[in-house]
C-alpha positions in Angstrom: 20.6 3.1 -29.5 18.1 0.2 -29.1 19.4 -3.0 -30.4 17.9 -4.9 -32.9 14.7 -5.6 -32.4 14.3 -8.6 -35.0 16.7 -10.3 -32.4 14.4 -13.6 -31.5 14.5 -14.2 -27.4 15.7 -17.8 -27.1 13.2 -19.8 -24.3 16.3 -20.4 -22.3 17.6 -17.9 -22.2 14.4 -15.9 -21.1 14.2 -18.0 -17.9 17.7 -16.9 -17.0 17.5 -13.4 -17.5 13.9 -13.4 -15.9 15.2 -15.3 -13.0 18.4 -12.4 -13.0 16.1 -9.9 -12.9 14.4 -11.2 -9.6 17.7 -12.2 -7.8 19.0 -8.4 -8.3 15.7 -7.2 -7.5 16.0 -8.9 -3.8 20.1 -8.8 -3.3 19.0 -4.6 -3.6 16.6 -5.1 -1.2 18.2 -7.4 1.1 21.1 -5.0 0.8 19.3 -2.1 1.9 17.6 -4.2 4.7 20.7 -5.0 6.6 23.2 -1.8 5.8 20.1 1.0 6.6 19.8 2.7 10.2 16.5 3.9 10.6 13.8 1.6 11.6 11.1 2.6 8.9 13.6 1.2 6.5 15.5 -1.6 8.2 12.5 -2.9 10.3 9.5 -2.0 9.3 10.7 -2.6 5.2 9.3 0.4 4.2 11.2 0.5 1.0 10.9 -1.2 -2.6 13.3 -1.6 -5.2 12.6 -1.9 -9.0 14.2 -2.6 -12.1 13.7 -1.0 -15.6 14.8 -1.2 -19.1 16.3 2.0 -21.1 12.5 2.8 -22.4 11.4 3.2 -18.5 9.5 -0.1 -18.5 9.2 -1.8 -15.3 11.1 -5.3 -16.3 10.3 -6.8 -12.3 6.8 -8.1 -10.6 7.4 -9.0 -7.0 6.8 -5.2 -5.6 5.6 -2.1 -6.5 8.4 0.8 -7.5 8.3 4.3 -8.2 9.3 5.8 -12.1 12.3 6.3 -14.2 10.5 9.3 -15.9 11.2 12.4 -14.1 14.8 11.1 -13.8 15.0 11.1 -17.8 12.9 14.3 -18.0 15.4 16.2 -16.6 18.5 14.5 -17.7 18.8 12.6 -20.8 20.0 9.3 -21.0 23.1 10.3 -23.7 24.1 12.6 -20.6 24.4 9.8 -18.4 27.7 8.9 -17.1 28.6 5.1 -15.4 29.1 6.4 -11.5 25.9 8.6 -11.6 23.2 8.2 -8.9 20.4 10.3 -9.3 17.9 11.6 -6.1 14.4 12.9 -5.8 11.6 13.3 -3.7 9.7 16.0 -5.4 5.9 14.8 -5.7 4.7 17.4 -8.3 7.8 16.3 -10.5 8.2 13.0 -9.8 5.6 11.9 -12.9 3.2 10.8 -10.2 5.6 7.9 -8.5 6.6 9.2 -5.5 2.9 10.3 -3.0 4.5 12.0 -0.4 8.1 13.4 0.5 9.4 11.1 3.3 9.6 8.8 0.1 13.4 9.4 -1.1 14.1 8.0 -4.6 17.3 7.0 -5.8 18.1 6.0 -9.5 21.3 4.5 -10.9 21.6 3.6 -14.7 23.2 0.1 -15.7 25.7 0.3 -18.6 26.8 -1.9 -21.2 28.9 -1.6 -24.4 27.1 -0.5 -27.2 26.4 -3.2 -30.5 28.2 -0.7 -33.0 30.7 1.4 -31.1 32.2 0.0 -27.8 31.1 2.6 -25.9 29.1 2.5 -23.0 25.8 3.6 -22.8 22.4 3.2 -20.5 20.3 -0.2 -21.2 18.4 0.0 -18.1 18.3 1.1 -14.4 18.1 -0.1 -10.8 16.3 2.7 -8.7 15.0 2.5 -5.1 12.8 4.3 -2.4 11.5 4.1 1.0 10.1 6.1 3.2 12.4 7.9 5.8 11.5 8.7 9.2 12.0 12.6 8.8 12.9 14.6 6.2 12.0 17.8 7.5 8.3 20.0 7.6 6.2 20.8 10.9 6.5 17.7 12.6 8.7 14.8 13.5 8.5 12.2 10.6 7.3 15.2 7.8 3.7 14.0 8.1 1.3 16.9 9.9 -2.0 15.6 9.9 -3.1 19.2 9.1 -0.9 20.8 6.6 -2.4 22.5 4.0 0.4 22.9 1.5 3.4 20.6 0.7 5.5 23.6 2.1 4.7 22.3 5.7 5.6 18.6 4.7 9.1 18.9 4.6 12.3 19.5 2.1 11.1 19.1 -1.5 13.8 17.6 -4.0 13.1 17.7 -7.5 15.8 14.9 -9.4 18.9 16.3 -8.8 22.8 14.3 -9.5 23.4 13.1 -6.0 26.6 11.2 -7.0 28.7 12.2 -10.1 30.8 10.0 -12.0 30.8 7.8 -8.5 31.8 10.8 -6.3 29.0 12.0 -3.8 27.6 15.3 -3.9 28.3 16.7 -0.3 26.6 19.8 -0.8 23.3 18.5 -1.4 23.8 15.7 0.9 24.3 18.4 3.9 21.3 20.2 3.0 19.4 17.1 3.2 20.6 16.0 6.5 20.4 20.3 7.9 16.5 19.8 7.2 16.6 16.5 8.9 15.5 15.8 13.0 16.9 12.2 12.0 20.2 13.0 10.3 22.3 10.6 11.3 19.4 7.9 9.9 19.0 9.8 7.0 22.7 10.0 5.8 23.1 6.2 6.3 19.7 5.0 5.0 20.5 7.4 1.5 24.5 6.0 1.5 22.5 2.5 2.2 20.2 2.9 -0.8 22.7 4.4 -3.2 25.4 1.3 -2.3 22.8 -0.8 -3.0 21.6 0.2 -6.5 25.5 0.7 -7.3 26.0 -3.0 -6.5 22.9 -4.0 -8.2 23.5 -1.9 -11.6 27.0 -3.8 -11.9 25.4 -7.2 -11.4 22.9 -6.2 -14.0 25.8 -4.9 -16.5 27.4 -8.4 -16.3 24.0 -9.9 -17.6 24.7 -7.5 -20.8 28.6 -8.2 -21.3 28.3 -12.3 -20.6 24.9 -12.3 -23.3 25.1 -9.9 -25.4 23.0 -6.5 -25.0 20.3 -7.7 -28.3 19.8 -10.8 -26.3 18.9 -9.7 -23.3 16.7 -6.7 -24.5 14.7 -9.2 -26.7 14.7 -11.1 -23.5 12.8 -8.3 -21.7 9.9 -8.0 -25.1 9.6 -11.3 -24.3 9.2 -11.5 -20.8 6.8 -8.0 -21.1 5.2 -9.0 -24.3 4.4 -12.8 -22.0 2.9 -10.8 -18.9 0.6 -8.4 -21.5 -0.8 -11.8 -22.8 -1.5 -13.7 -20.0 -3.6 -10.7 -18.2 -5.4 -10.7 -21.4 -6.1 -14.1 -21.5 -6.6 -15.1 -18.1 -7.8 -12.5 -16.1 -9.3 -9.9 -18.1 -11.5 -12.4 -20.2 -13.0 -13.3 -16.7 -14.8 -9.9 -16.7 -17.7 -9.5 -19.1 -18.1 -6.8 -21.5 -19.6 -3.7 -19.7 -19.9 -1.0 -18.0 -19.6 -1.0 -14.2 -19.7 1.7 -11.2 -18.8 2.0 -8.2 -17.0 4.0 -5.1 -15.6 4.5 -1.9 -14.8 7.2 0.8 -11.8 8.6 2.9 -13.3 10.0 5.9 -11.4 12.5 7.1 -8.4 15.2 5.7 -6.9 16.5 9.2 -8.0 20.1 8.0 -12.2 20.2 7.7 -14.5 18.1 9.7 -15.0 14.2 8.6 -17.1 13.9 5.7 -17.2 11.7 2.4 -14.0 12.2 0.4 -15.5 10.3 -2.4 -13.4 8.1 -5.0 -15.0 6.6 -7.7 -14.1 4.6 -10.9 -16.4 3.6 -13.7 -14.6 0.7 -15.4 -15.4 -0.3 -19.2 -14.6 -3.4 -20.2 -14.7 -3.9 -24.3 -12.7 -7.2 -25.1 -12.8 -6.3 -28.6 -10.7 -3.7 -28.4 -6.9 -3.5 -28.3 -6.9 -1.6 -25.1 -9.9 -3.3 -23.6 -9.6 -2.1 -19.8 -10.6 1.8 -19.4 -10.6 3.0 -15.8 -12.5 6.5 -15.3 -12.0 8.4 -11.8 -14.5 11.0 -13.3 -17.0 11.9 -10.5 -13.8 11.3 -8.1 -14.2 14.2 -5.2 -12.5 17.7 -5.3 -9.2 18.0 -4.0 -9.1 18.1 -0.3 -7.6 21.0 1.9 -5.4 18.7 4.0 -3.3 15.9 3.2 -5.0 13.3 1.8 -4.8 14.5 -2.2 -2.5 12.2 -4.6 -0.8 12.7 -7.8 -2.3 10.4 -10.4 -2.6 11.9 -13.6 0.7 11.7 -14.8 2.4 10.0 -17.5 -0.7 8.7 -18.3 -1.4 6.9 -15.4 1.5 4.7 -15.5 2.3 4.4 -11.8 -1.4 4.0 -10.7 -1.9 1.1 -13.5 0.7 -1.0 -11.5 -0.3 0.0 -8.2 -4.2 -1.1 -9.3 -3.0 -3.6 -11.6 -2.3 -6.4 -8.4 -6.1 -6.3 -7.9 -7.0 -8.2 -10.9 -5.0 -10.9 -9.9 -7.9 -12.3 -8.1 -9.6 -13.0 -11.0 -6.9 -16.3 -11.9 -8.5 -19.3 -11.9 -7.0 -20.4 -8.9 -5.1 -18.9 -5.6 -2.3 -20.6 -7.1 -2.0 -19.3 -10.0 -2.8 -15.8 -8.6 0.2 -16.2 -6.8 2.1 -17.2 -9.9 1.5 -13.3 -11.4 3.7 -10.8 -11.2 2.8 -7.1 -12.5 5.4 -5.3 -14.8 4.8 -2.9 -17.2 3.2 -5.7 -19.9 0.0 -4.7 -17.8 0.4 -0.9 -19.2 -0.8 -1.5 -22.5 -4.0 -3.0 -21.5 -5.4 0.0 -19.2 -6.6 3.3 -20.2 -6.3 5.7 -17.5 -9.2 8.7 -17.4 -8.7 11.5 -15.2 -10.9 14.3 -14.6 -9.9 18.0 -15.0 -7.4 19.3 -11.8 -8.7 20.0 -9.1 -9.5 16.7 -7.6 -8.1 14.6 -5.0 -6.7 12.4 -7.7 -5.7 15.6 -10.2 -4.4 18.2 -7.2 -3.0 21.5 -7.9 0.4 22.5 -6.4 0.6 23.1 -3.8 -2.1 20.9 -2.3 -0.4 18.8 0.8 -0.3 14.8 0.3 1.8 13.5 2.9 -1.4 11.1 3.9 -2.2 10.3 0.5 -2.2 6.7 1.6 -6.2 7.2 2.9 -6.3 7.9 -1.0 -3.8 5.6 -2.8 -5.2 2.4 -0.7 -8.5 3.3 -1.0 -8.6 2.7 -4.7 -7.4 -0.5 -4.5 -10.8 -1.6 -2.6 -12.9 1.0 -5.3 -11.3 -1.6 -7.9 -12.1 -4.6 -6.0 -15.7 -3.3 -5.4 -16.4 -2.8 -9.0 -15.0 -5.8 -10.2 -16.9 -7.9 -7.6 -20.0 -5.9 -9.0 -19.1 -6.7 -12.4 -18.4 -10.7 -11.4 -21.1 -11.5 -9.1 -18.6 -10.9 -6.1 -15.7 -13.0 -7.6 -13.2 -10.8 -5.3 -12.3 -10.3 -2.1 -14.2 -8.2 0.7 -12.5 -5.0 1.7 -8.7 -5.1 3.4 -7.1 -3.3 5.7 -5.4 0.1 4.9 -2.3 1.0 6.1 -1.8 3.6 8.9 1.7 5.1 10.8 1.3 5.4 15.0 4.8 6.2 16.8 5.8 7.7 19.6 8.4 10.7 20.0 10.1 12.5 22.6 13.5 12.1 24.1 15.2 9.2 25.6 17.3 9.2 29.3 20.3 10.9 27.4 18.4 13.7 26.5 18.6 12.6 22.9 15.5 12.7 20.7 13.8 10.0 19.5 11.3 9.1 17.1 9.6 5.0 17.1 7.4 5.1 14.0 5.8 1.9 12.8 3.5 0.7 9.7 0.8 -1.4 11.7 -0.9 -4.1 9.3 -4.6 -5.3 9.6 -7.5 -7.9 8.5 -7.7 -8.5 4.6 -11.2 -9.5 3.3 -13.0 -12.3 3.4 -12.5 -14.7 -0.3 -15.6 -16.5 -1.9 -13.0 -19.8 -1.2 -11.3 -18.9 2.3 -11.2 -16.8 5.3 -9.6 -13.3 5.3 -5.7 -13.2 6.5 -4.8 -11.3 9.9 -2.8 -8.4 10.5 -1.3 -8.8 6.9 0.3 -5.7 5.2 -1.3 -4.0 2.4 2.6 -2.7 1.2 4.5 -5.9 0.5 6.8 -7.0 3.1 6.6 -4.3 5.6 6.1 -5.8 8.9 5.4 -4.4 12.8 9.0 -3.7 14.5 9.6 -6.3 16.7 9.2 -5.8 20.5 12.8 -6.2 21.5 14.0 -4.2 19.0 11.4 -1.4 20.7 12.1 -1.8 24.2 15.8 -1.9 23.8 16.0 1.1 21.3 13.5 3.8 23.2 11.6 4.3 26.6 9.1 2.1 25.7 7.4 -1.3 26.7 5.2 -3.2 24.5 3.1 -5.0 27.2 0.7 -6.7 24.5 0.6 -7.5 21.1 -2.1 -9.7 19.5 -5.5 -10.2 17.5 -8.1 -7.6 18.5 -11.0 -10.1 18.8 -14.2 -9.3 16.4 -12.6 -7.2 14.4 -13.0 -9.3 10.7 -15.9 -8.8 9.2 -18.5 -11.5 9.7 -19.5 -14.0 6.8 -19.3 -17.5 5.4 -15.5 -16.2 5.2 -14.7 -14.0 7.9 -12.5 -11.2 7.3 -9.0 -11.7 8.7 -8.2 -10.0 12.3 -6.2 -6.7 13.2 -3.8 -6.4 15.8 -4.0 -5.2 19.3 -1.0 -3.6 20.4 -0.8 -1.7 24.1 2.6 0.5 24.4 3.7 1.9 27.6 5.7 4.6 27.3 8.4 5.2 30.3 9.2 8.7 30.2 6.8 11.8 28.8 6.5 11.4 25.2 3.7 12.5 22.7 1.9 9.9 20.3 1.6 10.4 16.5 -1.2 8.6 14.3 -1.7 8.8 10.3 -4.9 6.5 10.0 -8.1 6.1 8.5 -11.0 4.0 8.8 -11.7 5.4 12.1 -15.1 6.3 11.2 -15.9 3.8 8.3 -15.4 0.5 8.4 -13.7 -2.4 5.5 -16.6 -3.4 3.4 -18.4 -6.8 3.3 -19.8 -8.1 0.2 -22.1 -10.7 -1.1 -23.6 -10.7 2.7 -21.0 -10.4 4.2 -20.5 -7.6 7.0 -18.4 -4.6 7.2 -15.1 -5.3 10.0 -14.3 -3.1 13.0 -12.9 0.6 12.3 -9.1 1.5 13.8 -9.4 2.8 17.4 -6.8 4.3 19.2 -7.1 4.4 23.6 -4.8 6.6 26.1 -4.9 4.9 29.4 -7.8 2.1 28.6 -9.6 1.1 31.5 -8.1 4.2 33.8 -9.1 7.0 35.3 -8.1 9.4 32.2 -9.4 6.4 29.4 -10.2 8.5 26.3 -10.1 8.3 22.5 -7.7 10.0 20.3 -8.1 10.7 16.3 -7.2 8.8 14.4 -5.1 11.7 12.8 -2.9 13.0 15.5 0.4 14.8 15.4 1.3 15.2 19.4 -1.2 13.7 21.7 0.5 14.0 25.2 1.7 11.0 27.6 2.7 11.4 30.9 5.4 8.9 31.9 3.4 5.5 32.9 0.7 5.9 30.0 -0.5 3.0 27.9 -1.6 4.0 24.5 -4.3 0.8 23.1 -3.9 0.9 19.2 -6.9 -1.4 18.0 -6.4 -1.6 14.1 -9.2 -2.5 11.7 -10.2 -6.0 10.4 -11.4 -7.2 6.9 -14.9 -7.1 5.7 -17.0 -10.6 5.5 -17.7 -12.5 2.5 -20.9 -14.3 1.9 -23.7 -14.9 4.7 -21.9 -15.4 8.1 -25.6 -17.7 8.8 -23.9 -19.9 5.9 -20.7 -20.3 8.5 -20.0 -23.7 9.6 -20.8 -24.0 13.3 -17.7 -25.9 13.8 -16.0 -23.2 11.8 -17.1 -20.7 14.1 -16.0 -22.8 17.2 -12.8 -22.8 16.0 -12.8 -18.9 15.7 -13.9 -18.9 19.2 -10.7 -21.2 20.6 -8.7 -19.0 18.7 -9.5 -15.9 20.5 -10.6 -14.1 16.9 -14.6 -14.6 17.7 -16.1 -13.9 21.2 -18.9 -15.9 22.5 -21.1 -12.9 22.5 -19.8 -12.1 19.0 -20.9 -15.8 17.8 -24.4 -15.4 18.7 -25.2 -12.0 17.6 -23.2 -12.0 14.0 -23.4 -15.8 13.4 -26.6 -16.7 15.4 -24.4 -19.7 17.1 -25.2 -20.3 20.6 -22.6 -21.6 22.9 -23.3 -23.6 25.5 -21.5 -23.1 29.0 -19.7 -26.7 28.1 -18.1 -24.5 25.3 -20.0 -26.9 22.9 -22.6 -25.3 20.6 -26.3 -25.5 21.6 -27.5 -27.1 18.3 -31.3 -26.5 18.5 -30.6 -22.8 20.4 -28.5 -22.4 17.3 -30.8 -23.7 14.9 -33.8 -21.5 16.1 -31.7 -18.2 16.1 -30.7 -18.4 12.6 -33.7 -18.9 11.4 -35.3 -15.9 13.3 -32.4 -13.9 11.8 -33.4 -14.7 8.3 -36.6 -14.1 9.0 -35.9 -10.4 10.4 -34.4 -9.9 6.8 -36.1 -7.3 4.3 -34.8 -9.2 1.1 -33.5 -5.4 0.1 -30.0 -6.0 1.6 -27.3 -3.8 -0.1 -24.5 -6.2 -2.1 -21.8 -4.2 -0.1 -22.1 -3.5 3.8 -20.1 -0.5 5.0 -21.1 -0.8 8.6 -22.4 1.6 11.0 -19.7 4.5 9.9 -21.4 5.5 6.8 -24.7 6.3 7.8 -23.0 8.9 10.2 -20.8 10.6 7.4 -24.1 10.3 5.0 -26.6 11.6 6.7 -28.1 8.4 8.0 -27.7 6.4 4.5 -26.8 2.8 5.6 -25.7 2.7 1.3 -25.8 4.4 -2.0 -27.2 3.5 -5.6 -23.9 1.9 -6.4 -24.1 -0.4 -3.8 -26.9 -2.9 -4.7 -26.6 -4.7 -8.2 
């Protein structure tokens, strides 16, 4: 039973149950940090944690989480028992929060007494999931580049009672770790998670029995009810009533030959109305053969109106107070979700593989922020990087198999007030593993690890950097890679240019120096091999001739710009002094805005395009 809902939240009390909420939120995720095994989860922070109330609203901001709803479907909260931990990985079932299957969910309701009867019942729930480094399928770490049904992915779990009443369920934890390369990692990294939401569902619990459970529920309207009204006020007033289109491409599935797997949203904005955001995928691309489809349409969208929902942050009124927002469900109720009919890579039909739904998933992120920047005269950033997965696998001097998998960050875009940040993560917190924790784990040596020079997108803000990263590995291995933007590039806007696509390089500069795609499930290395991974940088914002000189100087000293890369993107000559040639300078620019046709898209995607369009350097959606 809800309590009452007349129940006013006091102010005070608000700010302590809202600052509760985001210390169990991180002592779940700190908890999982430091008592997991496998490095996807413990290093690389692959993982997020979330907290909701008993009506599946997400009551927490600072990350991203999956859904309560499948958990529910399947077993009613009056069937729920204090002890319980529920576990699924299922895609089809999981209401459209979980993408792929190396993403393991785990669910544990909070209890408190109940207003009228004493007895306990479910107010809310502490869930977590990460992905895991295997969890079965056709090859090590469940992501084959060129499955063509789920069934080669790995072990699908629809929500199942992992632990009953607090007592594990051995049975379902064996066949979970049978399917596994990585048991060992799997069985700590699930006893990791569930320990953790256990601890975290208790801590919650005491927040009901010191306040009172009508207290704290009107604390969490309050706190939801404060979120829906300041997106209203603040950030969706700043987009004017209209209709807006735009899209954006993945460029390759692992299955058919690189093309245009097209994503498009046609956003309606009517401020008038009650719900005044509508966001329309119709005219999104049919579903693809290989693994690059996502789950979206279901429970209406709710999962992919807090994934997008971070987006519109950048239209605060300051970077400040972007950073002030968080995104919990009070953003639901202002975003209509439109799919089109099944059969896209947004609406697939089981059993259409997804396990590199990311190309997908991340890509709509940047359709959003190209829209919007359409819709505001280019009030949002340029295009950022998108996540991709490299490793290495093979077996270590012990004869023992081994499997170094790593989420690899990149350039964000270029802002209309500042540069673009370097090898930043698009998924909050993950990070690169750290070099000693490589070379002392596998037969591996990290032998570089820095900017890749040029790659950020050139403009009066620069996009941010990627990294370059050269791995040698020490005994035969094979290398793994689940990337995109290999062909097309982060787009500039507003003049700005597109950044440098992902690259990957066995032996660079050798005698057997060749390119490997950028989807690859076992590229071979004989012992002694260095593998370059170059990955992509962040479009440009604005004219890079509008670039301070002395701003590009600086880029120069910092290794991010090369001299050559001065003169031909910023027209800034450099003198052998270092110094900048001032009427070389001068002269250049002004022949480069003479050179210009005035037709200029307001999005550059960079050479890439014209290759997967049939020699289109943009499309009608691109100029304003």
């Amino acid at each position: 039973m809800l309590a009452d809902s007349k129940v006013q939240a006091d102010p005070v009390l608000v700010e302590i149950v809202a600052g509760t909420l985001a210390a169990i939120e991180k002592e779940v995720e700190t908890s999982i940090g430091r008592t997991s095994r496998s490095p996807m989860i413990r290093d690389a922070h692959d993982f997020r944690a979330g907290i909701h109330d008993r009506q599946l609203r997400k009551l927490t901001g600072r990350s991203y989480s999956a859904l309560v709803h499948p958990v529910v479907r399947d077993y009613p909260i009056e069937t729920m028992n204090v002890g319980d931990v529920y576990f699924h990985n299922d895609v089809y079932l999981s209401e459209g929060g979980i993408g792929h299957l190396p993403d393991l969910c785990v669910t544990v309701p909070v209890f408190a007494a109940n207003v009228e009867t004493g007895e306990p019942e479910v107010v809310a729930f502490i869930q977590a999931f990460g992905h895991h480094d295997d969890i079965g399928g056709a090859v090590p770490g469940s992501m084959p580049s060129a499955a063509t049904s789920v069934y080669e992915e790995g072990l699908m779990v629809p929500p199942i009672k992992l632990w009953d009443r607090g007592v594990p369920n051995e049975s379902a934890l064996k066949i979970m770790t049978r399917n596994s390369r990585m048991p060992d990692s799997l069985a700590a990294d699930l006893d990791a998670e569930c320990s953790a939401c256990l601890a975290g569902a208790r801590r919650l619990g005491e927040l009901f029995d010191r306040y009172g459970v009508a207290a704290v529920e009107a604390c969490f309207e309050a706190i939801l009810a404060s979120s829906t009204e300041v997106y209203r006020r603040e950030i969706l007033s700043q987009i004017p009533d209209g209709t807006y289109v735009w899209e954006d491409y993945a460029e390759h599935d692992g299955v058919e030959e690189p093309q245009l797997h097209r994503q498009r949203i046609t956003l309606i904005m009517d401020s008038s109305k009650d719900v005044p955001l509508v966001i329309d995928f119709t005219g999104t691309g049919p579903q693809a053969k290989g693994p690059i489809n996502h789950c979206g349409d279901y429970a209406d969208g709710n999962f992919l109106k807090k994934w997008l929902a971070p987006i519109l942050r950048n239209l605060a009124e300051s970077p400040e107070r972007m950073a002030q927002l968080d995104v919990n469900e009070g953003v639901v109720p202002l975003i209509e979700m439109r799919f089109p009919e099944k059969g896209t890579l947004l609406t697939p039909i089981f059993p259409a593989p997804t396990n590199a739904r990311t190309f997908v998933i991340l890509r709509l992120l940047g359709v959003l922020a190209g829209v919007l920047a359409k819709a505001t005269g280019g009030r949002m950033p340029a295009d950022q990087e998108t996540i991709r997965y490299t490793g290495v696998y093979g077996t270590d001097s012990d004869g023992e198999p081994y499997l170094m998998r790593e989420v690899l960050g990149g350039g964000s875009g270029g802002r209309y007030y500042a540069d673009g940040e370097d090898t930043i993560h698009v998924v909050p917190d993950s990070r690169n593993l750290p070099t000693e924790f490589t070379e002392s784990r596998f037969p591996l040596r990290v032998e570089r690890l820095g900017l890749a020079m040029d790659s950020g997108g050139p403009g009066r803000y620069r996009g941010g950097c990627g990294y370059e990263k050269h791995i040698r590995v020490l005994r035969d291995a094979h290398f793994m890679s689940i990337a995109d933007r290999s062909i097309l590039a982060c787009w500039g806007v507003k003049g700005g240019k597109a950044g440098k696509p992902f690259q990957i390089t066995v032996d660079p500069g050798g005698p057997d120096e060749h390119e490997v795609d950028a989807l690859a499930d076992a590229e071979p290395l004989t012992a002694g091999t260095v593998v370059r991974i170059r990955t992509t940088g962040g479009g440009g914002w604005g004219d890079p001739l509008d670039r301070p000189v002395d701003e590009v100087l600086r880029d120069i000293a910092w290794r991010k710009v090369s001299v050559a890369g001065a003169r031909e993107e910023y027209g800034v000559v450099v003198a052998d002094d270092g110094t900048c040639d001032e009427a070389a300078t001068e002269q250049l620019r002004r022949e480069m805005r003479k050179s210009r046709t005035g037709e200029e898209p307001f999005f550059d995607r960079g050479p890439g395009y014209a290759t997967l369009s049939g020699g289109a350097a943009f499309n009608e959606f691109d100029v304003l």
